[in-house]
Each structure stands twice: as structure tokens, then as C-alpha cells.
PyMOL Python script that loads the backbone (N, CA, C, O; Angstrom):
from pymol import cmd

cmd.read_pdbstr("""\
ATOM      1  N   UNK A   1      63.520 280.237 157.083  1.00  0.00           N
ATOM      2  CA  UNK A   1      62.286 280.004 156.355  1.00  0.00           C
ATOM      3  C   UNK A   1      62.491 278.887 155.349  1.00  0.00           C
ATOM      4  O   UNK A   1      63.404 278.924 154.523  1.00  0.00           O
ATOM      5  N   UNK A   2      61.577 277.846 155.442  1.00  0.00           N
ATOM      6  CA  UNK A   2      62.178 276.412 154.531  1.00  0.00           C
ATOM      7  C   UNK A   2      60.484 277.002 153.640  1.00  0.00           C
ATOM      8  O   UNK A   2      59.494 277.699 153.862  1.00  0.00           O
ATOM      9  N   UNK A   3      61.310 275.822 152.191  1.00  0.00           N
ATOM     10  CA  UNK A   3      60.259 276.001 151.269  1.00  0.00           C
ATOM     11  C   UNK A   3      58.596 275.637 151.978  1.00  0.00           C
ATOM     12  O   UNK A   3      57.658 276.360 151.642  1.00  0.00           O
ATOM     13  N   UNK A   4      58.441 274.840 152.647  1.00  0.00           N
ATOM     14  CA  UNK A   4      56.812 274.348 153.610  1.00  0.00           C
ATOM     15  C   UNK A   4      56.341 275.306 154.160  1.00  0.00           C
ATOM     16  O   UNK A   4      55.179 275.675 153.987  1.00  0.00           O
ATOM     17  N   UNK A   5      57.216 275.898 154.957  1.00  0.00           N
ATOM     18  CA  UNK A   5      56.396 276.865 155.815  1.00  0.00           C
ATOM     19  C   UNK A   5      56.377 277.781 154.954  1.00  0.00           C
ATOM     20  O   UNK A   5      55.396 278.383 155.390  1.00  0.00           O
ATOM     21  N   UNK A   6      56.833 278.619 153.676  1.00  0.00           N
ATOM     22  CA  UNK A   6      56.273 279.795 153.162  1.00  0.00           C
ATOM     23  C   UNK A   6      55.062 279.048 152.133  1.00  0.00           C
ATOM     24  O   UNK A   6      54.349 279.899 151.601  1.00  0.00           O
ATOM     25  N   UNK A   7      54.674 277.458 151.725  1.00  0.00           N
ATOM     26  CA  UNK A   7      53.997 277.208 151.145  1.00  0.00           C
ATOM     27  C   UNK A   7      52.936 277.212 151.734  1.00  0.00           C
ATOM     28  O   UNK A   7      51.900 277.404 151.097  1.00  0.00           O
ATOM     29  N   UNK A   8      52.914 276.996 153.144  1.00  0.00           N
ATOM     30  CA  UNK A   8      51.695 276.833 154.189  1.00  0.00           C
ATOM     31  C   UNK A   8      51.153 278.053 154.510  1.00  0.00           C
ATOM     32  O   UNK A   8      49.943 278.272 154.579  1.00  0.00           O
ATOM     33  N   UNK A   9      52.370 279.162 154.784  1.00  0.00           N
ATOM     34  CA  UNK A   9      51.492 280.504 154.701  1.00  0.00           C
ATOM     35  C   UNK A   9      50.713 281.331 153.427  1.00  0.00           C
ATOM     36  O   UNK A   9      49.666 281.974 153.514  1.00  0.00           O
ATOM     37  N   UNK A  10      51.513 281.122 152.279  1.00  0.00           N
ATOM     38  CA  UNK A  10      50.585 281.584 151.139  1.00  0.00           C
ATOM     39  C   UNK A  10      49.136 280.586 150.913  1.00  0.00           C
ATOM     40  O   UNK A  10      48.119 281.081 150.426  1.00  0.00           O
ATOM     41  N   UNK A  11      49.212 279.046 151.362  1.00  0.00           N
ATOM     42  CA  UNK A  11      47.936 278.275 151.190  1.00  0.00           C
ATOM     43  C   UNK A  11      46.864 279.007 151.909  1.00  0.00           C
ATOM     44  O   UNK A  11      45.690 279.126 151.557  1.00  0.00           O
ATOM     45  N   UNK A  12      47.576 279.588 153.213  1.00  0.00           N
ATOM     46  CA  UNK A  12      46.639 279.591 154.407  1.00  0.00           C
ATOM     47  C   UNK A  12      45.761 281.154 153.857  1.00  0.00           C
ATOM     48  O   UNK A  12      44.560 281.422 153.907  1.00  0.00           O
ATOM     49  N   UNK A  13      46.728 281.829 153.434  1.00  0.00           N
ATOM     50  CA  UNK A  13      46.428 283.356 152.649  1.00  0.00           C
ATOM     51  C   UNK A  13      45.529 283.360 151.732  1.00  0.00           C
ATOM     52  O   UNK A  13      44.552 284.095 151.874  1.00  0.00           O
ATOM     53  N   UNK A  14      45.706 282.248 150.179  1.00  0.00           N
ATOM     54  CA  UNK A  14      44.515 282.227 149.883  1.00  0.00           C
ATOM     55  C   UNK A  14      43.291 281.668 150.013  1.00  0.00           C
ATOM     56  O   UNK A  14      42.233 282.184 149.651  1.00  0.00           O
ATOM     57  N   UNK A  15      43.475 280.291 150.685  1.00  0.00           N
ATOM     58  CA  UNK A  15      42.368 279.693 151.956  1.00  0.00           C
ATOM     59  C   UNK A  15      41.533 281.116 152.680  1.00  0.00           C
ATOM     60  O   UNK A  15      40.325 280.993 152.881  1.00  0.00           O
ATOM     61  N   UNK A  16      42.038 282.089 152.955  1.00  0.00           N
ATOM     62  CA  UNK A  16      41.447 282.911 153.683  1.00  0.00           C
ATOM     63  C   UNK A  16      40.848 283.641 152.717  1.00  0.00           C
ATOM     64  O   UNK A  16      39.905 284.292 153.168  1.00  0.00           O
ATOM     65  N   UNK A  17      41.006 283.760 151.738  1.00  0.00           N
ATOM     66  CA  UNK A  17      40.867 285.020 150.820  1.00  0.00           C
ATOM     67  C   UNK A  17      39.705 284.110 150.275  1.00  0.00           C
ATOM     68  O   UNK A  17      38.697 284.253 150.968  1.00  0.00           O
ATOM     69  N   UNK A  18      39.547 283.253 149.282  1.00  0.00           N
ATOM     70  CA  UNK A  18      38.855 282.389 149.677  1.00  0.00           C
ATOM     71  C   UNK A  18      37.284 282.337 150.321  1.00  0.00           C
ATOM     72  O   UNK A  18      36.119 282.256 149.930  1.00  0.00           O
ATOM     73  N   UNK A  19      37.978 282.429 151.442  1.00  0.00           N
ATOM     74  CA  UNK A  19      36.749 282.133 152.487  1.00  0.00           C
ATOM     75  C   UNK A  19      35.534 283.435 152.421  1.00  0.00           C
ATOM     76  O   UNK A  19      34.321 283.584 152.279  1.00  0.00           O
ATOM     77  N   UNK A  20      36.928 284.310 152.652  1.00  0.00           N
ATOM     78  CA  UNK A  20      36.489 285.591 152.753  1.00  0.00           C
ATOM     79  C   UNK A  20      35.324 286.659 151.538  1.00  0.00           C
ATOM     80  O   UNK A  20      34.484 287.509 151.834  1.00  0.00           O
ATOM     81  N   UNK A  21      35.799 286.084 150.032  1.00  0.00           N
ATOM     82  CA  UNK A  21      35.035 286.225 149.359  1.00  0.00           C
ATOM     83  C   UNK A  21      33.795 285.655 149.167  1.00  0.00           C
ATOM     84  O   UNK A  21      32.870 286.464 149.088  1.00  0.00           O
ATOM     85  N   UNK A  22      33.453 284.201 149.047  1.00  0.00           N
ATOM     86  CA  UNK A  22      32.762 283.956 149.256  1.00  0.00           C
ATOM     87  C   UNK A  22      31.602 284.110 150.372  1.00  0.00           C
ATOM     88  O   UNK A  22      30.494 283.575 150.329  1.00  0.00           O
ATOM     89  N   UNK A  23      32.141 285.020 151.450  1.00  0.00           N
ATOM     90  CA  UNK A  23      31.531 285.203 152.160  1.00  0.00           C
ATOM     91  C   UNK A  23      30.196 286.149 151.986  1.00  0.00           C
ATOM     92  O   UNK A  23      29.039 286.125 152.406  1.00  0.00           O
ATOM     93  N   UNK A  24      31.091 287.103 151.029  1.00  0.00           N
ATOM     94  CA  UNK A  24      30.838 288.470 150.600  1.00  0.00           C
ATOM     95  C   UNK A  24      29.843 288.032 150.025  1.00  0.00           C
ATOM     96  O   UNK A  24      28.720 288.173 150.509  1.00  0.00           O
ATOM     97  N   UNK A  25      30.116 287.267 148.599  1.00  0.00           N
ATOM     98  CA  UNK A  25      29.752 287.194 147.377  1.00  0.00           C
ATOM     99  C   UNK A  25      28.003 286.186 147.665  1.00  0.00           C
ATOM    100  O   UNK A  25      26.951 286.360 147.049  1.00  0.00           O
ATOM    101  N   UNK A  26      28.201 285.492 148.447  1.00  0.00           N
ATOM    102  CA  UNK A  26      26.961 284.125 149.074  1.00  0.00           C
ATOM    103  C   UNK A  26      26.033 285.103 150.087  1.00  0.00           C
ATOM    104  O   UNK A  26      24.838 285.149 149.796  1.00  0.00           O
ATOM    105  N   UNK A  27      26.354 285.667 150.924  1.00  0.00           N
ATOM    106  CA  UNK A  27      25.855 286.135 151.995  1.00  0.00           C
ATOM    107  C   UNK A  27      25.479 287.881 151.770  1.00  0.00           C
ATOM    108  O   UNK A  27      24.312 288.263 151.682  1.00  0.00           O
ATOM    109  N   UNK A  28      26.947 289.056 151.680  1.00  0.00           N
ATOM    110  CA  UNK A  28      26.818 290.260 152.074  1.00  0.00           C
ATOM    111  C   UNK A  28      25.853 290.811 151.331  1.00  0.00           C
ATOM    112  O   UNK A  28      24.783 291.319 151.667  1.00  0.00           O
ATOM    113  N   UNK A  29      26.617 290.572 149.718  1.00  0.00           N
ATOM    114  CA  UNK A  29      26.065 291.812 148.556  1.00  0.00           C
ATOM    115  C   UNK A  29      24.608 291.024 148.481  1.00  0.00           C
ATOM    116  O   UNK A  29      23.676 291.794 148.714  1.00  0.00           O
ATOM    117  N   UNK A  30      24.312 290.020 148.279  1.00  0.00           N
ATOM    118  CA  UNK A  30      22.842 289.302 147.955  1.00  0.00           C
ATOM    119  C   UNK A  30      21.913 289.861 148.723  1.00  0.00           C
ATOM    120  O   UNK A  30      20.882 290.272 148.190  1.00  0.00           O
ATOM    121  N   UNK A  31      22.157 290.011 150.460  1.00  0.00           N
ATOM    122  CA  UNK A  31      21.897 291.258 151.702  1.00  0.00           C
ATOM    123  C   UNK A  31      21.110 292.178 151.319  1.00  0.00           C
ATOM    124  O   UNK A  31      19.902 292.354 151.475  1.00  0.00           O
ATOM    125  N   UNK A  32      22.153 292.920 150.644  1.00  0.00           N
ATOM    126  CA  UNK A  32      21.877 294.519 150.015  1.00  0.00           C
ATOM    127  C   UNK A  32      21.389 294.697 149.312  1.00  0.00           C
ATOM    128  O   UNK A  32      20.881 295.811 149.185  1.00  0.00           O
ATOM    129  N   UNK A  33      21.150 293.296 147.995  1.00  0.00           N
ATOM    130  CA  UNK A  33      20.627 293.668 146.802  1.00  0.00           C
ATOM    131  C   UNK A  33      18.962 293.429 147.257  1.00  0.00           C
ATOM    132  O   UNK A  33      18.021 293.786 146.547  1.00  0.00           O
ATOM    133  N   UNK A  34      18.828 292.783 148.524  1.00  0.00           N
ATOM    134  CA  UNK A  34      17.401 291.667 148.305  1.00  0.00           C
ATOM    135  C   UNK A  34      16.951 293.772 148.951  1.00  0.00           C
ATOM    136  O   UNK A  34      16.239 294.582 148.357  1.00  0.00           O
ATOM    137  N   UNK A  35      17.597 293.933 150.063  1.00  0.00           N
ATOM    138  CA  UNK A  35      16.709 295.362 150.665  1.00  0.00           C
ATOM    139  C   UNK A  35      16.682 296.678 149.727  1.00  0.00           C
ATOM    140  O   UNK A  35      15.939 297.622 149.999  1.00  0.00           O
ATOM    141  N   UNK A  36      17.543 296.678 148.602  1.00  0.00           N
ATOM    142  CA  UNK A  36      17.554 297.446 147.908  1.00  0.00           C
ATOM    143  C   UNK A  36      16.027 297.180 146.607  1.00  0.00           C
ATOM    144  O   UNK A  36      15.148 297.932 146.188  1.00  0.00           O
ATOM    145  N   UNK A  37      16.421 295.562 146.331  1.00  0.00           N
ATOM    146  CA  UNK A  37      14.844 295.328 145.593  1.00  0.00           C
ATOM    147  C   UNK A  37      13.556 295.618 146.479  1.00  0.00           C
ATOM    148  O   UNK A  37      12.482 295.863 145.930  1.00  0.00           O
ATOM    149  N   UNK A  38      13.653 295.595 147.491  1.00  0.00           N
ATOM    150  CA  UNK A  38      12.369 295.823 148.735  1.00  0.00           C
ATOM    151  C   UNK A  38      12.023 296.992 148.166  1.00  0.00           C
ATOM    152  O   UNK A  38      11.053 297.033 147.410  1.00  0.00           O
ATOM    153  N   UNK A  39      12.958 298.395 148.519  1.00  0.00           N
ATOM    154  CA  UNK A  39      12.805 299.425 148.813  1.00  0.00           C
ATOM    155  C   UNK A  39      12.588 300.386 147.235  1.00  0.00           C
ATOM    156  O   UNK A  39      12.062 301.475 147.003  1.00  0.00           O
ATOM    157  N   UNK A  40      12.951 299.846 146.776  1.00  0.00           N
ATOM    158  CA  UNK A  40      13.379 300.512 145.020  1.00  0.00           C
ATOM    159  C   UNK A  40      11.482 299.641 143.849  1.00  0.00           C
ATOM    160  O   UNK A  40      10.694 300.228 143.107  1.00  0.00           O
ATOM    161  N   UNK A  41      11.533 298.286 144.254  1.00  0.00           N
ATOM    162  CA  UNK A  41      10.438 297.667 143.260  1.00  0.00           C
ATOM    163  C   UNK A  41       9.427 298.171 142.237  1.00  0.00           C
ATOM    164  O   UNK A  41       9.369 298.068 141.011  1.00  0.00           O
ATOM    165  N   UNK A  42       8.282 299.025 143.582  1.00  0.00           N
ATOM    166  CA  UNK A  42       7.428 299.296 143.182  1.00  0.00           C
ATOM    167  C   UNK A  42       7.297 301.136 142.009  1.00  0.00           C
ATOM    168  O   UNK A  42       6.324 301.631 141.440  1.00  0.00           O
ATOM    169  N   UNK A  43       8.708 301.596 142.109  1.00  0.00           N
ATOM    170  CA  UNK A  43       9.015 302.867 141.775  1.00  0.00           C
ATOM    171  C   UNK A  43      10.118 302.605 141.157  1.00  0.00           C
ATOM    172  O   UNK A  43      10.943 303.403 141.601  1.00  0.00           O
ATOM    173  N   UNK A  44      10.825 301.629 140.022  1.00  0.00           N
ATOM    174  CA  UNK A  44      11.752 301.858 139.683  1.00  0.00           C
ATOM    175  C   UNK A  44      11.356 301.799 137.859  1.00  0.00           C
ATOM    176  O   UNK A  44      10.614 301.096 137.172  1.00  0.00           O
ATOM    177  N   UNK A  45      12.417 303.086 137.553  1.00  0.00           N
ATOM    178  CA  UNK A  45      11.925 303.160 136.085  1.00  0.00           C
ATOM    179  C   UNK A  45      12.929 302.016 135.266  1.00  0.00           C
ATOM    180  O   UNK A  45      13.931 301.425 135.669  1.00  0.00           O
ATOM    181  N   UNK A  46      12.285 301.971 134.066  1.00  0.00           N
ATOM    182  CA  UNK A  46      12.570 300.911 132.979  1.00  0.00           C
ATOM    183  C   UNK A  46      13.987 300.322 133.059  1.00  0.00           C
ATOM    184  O   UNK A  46      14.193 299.109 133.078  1.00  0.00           O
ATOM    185  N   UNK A  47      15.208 301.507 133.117  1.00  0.00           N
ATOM    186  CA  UNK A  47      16.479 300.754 132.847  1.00  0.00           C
ATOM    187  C   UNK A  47      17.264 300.516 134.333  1.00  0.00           C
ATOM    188  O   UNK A  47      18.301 299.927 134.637  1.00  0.00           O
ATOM    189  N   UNK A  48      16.130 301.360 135.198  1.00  0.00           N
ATOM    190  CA  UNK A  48      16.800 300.696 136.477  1.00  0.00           C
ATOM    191  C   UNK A  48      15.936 299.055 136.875  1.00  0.00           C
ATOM    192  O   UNK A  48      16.556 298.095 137.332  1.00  0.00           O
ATOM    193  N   UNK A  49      14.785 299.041 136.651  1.00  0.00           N
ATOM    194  CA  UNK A  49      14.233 297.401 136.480  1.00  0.00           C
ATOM    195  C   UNK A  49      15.123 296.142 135.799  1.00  0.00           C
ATOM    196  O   UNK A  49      15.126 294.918 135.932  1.00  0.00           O
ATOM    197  N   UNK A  50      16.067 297.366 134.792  1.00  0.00           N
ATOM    198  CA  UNK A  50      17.112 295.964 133.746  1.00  0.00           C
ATOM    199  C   UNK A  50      17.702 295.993 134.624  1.00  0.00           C
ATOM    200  O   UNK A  50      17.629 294.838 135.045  1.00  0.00           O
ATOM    201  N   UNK A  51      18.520 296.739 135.514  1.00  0.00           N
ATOM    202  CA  UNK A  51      19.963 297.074 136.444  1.00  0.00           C
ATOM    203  C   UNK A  51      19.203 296.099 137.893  1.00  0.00           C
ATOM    204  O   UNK A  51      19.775 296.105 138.983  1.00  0.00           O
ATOM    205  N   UNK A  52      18.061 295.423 137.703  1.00  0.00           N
ATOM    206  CA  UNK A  52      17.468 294.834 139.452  1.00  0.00           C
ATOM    207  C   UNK A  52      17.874 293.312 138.895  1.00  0.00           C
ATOM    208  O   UNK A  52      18.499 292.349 139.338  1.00  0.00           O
ATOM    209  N   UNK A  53      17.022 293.715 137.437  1.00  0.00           N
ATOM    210  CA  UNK A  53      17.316 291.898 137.400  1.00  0.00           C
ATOM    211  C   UNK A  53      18.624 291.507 136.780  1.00  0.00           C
ATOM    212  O   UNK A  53      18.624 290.298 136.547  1.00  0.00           O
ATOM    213  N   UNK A  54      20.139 292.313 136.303  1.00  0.00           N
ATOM    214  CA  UNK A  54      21.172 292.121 136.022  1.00  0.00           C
ATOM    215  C   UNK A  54      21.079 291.529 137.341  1.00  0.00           C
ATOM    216  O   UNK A  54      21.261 290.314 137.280  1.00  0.00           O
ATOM    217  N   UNK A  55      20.796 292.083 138.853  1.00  0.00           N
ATOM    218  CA  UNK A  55      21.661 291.937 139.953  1.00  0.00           C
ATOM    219  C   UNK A  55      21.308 290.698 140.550  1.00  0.00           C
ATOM    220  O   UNK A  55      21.967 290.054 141.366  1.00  0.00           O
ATOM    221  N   UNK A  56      20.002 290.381 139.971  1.00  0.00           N
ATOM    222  CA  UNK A  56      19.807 289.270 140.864  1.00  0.00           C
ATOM    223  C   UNK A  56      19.951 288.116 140.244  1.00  0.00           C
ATOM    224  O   UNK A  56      19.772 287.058 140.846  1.00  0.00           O
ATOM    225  N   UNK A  57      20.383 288.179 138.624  1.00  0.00           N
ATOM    226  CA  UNK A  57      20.689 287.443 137.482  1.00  0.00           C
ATOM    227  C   UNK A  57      22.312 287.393 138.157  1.00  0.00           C
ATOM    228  O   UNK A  57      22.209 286.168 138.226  1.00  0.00           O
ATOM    229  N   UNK A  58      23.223 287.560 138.518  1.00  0.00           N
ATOM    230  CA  UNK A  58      24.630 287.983 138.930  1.00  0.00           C
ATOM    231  C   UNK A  58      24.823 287.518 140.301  1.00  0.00           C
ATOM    232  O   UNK A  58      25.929 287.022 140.512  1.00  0.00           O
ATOM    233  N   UNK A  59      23.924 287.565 141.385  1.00  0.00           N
ATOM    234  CA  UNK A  59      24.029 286.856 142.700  1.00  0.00           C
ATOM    235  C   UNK A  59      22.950 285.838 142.892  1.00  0.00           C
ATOM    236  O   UNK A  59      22.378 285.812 143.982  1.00  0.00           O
ATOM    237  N   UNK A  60      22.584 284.935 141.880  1.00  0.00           N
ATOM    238  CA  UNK A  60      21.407 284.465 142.105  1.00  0.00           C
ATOM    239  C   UNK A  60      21.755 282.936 143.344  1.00  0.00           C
ATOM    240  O   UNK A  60      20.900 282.347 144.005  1.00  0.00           O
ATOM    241  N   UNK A  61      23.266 282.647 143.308  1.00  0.00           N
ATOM    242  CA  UNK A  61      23.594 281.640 144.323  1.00  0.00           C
ATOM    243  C   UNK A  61      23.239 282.642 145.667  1.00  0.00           C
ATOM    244  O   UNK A  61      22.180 282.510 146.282  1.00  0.00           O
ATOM    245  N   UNK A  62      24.009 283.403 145.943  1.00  0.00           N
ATOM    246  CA  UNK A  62      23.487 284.127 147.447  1.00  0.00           C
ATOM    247  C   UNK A  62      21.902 284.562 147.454  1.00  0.00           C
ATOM    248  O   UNK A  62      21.481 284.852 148.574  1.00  0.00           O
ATOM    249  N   UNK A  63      20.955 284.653 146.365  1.00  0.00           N
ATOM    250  CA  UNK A  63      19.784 284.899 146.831  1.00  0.00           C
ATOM    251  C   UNK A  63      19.546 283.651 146.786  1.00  0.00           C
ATOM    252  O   UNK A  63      18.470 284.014 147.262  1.00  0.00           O
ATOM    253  N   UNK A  64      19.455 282.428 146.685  1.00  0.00           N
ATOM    254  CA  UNK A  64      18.738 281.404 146.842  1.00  0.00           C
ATOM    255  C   UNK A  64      19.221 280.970 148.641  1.00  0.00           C
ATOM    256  O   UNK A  64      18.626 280.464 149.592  1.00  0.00           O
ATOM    257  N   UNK A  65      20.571 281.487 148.402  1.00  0.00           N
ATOM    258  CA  UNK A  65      20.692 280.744 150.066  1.00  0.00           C
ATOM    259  C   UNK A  65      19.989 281.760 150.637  1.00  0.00           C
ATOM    260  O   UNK A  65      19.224 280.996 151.225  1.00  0.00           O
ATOM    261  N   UNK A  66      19.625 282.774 150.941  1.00  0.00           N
ATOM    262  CA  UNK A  66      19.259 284.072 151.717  1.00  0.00           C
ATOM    263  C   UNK A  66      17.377 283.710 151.397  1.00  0.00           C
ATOM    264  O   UNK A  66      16.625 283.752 152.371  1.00  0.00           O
ATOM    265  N   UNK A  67      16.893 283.431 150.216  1.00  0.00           N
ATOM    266  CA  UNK A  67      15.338 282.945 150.267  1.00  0.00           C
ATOM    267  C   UNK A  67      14.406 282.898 151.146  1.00  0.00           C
ATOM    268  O   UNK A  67      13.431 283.607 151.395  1.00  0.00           O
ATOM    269  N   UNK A  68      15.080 281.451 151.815  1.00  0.00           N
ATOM    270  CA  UNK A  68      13.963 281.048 152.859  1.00  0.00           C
ATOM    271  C   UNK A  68      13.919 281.582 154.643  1.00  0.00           C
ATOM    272  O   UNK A  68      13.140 281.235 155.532  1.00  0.00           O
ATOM    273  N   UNK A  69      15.160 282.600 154.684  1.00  0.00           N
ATOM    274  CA  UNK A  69      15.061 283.444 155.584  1.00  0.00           C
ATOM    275  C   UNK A  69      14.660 285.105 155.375  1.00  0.00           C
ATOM    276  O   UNK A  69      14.319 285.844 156.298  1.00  0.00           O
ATOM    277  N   UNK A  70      14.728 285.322 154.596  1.00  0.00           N
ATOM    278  CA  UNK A  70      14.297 286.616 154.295  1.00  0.00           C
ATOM    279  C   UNK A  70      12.470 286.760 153.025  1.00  0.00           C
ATOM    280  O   UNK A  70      12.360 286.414 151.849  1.00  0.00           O
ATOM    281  N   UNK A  71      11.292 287.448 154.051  1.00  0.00           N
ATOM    282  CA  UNK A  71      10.270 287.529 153.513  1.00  0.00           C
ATOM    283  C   UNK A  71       9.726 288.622 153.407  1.00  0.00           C
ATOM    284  O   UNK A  71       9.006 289.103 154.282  1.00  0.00           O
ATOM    285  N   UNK A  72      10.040 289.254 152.141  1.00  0.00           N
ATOM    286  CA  UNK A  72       9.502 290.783 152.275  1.00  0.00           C
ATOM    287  C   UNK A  72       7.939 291.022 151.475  1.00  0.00           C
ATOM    288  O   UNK A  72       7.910 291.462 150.325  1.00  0.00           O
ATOM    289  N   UNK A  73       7.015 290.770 152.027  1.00  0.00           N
ATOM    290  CA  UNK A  73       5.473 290.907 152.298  1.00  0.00           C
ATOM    291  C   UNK A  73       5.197 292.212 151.300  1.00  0.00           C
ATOM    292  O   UNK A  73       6.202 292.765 150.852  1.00  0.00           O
ATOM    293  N   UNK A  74       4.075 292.660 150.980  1.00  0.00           N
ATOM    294  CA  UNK A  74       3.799 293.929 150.814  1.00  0.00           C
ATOM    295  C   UNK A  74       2.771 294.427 151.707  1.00  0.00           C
ATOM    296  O   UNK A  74       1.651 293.934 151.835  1.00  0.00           O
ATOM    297  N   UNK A  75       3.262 295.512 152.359  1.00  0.00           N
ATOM    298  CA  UNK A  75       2.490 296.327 153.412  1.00  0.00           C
ATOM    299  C   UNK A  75       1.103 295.997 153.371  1.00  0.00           C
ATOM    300  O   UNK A  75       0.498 295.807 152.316  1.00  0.00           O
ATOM    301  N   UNK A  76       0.616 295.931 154.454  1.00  0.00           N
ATOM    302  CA  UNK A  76      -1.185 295.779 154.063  1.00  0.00           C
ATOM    303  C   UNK A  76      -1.502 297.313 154.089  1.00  0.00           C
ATOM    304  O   UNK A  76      -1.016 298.312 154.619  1.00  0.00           O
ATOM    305  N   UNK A  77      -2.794 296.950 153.071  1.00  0.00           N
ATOM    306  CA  UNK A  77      -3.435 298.493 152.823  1.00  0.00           C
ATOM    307  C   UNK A  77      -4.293 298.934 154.360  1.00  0.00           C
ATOM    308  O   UNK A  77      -4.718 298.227 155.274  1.00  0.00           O
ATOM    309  N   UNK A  78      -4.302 300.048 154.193  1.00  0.00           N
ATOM    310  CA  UNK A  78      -5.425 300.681 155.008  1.00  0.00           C
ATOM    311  C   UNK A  78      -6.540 301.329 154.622  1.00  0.00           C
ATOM    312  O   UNK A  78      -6.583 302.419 154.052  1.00  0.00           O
ATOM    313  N   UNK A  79      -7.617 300.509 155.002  1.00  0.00           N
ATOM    314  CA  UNK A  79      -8.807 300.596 154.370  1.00  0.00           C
ATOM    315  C   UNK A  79      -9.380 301.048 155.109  1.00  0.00           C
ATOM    316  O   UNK A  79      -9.572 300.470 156.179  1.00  0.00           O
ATOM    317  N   UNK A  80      -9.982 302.489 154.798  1.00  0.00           N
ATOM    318  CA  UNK A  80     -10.824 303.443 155.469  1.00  0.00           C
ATOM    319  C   UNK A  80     -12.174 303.421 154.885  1.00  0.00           C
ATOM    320  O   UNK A  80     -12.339 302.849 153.808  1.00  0.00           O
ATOM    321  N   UNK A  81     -13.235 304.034 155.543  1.00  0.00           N
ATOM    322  CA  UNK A  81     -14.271 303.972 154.863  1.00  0.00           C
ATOM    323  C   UNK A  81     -15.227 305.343 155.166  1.00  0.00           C
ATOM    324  O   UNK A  81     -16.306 305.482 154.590  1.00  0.00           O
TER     325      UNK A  81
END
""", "prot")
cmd.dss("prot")
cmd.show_as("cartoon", "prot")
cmd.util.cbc("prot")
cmd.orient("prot")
């Protein structure tokens, strides 16, 4: 084992690690937070409303990339008469 090749495998290690977080951090949790604001919005009390916008104050790079593919509408009413 020469000094290069254990420098190339720890580069490559955190290169991956790296990658890998950002993956998480841009893409997964932003995911969860956007279907969790869907599902939670219209029924969430006062200090869980602070705890929506901590989250989206905290991933606001992964919700901007996630934006213009994800459109959550509000149900249309049903109007009876």
C-alpha cells in the first residue's frame, strides 16, 4: 500500500459521502417535508406551523429544486345542491 493509493481511496470515500449527502439533503428529506406540508397544512396547530416553516426555512435549497416538479393543488370542492 503506497501513500497514493490510500490517498485515492479515502478521496474516493469522501467524494462518495459527499455525493451521498447531498443527495439526501437536495432531493430525499425536501421529498418528505413537501408531502408532510400537503398532508399536515390545513390542520396544524400553532407550534407545529413554527416546526413547518423551521423545515422549510432549513431545506429551502432542496425545495426550490423539487418546486417546479411537484404541484400540490387543493382538492376541488363538491358542490351539491
Amino acid at each position: 500500500m503506497t501513500i497514493a493509493n490510500l490517498l485515492t481511496n479515502d478521496t474516493l470515500l469522501v467524494a462518495l459521502l459527499y455525493l451521498t449527502l447531498s443527495f439526501v439533503y437536495l432531493l430525499i428529506i425536501p421529498g418528505m417535508v413537501y408531502f408532510y406540508l400537503n398532508s399536515r397544512w390545513y390542520v396544524a396547530s400553532s407550534f407545529e406551523r413554527g416546526f413547518m416553516y423551521f423545515l422549510m426555512f432549513f431545506f429551502f435549497p432542496g425545495m426550490l429544486l423539487l418546486s417546479p416538479f411537484l404541484n400540490f393543488r387543493p382538492k376541488r370542492r363538491n358542490i351539491t345542491t
